[in-house]
C-alpha positions in Angstrom: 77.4 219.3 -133.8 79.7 217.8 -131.2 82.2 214.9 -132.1 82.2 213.8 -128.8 78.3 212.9 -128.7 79.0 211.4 -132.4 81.7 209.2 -130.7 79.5 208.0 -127.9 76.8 207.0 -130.2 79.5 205.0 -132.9 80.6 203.4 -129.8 77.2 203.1 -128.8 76.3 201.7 -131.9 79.6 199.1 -132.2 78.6 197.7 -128.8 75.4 196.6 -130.1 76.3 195.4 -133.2 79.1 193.0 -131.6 76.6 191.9 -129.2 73.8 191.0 -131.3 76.2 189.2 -133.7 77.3 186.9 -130.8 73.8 186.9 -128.9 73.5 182.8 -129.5 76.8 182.2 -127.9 76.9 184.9 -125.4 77.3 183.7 -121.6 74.9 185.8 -119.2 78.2 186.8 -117.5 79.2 188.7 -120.9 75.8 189.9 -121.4 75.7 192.1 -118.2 79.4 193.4 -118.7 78.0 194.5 -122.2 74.8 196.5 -120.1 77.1 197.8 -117.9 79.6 199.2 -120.2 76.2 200.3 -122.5 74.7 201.9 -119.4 78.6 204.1 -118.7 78.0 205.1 -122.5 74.7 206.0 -122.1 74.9 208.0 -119.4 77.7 210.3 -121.1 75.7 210.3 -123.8 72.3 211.7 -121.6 75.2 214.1 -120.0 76.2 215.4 -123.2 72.5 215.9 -125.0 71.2 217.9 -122.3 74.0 220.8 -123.3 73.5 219.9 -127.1 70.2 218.2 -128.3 70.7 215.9 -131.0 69.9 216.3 -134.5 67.5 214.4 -137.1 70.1 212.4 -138.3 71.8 211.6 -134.0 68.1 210.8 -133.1 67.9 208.7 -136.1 70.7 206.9 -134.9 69.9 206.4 -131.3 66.3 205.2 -132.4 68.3 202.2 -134.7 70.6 201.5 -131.4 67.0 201.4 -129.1 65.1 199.0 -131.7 68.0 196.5 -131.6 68.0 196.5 -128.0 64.5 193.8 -128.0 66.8 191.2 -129.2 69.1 191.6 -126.3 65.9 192.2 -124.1 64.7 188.8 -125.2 68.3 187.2 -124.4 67.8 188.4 -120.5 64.5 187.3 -120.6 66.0 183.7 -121.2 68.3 184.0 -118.7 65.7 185.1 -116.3 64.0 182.2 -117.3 65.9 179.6 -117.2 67.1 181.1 -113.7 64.0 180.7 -112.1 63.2 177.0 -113.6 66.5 176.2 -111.8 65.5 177.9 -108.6 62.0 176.0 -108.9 63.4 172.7 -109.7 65.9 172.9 -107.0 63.1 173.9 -104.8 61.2 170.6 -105.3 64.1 168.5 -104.6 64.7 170.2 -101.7 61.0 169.4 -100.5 61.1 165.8 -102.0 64.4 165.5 -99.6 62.6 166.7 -96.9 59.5 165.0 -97.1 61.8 161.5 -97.3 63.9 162.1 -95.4 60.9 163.2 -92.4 59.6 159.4 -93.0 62.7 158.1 -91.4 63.7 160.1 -88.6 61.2 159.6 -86.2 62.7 160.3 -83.1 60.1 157.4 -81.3 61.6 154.7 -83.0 64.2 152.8 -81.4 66.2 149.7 -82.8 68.2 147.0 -80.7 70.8 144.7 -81.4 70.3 141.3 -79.2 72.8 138.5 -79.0 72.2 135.0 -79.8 
């Protein structure tokens, strides 16, 4: 058994468990520095099981790890979400804008000031 793969999945494992304790309060910001730094671990991880495969009790780990990830798959989804209502709703102001501000600039209108 390797330590080091045992060290990548306890960090593996810590990662997670900080994140799902503060997924309510988590900013989307902190949420992709966690998949980012999850992804680096991962990827030594996959590096280091393709020399050594895991054992029962490593695969039994990485499953737990994997079936924690849905609630950080449902946070993104939120995020993606609440993204695109943004994008729509700024969308429709933008065409409301437009559509007003079409009515006034008709280009064949012309106003004069006369003197008394």
């Amino acid at each position: 058994m390797d330590d080091n793969i045992e060290y990548l999945i306890s960090k593996l494992e810590d990662a997670a468990s900080q994140m799902i304790g503060r997924l309510q309060m988590v900013s989307y910001e902190e949420l992709v520095s966690y998949v980012d730094e999850r992804q680096d671990i991962i990827n030594q991880l996959e590096m280091k099981l393709n020399v050594n495969p895991p054992d029962d009790r490593q695969r039994a780990r990485i499953s737990a790890i994997i079936d924690s990830d849905s609630a950080v798959r449902r946070k993104i989804e939120l995020f993606k979400n609440e993204a695109a209502d943004w994008l729509q709703q700024k969308e429709r102001k933008k065409v409301q804008r437009n559509a007003y501000e079409s009515v006034y600039q008709q280009p064949d209108s012309i106003l004069l000031d006369q003197k008394k």
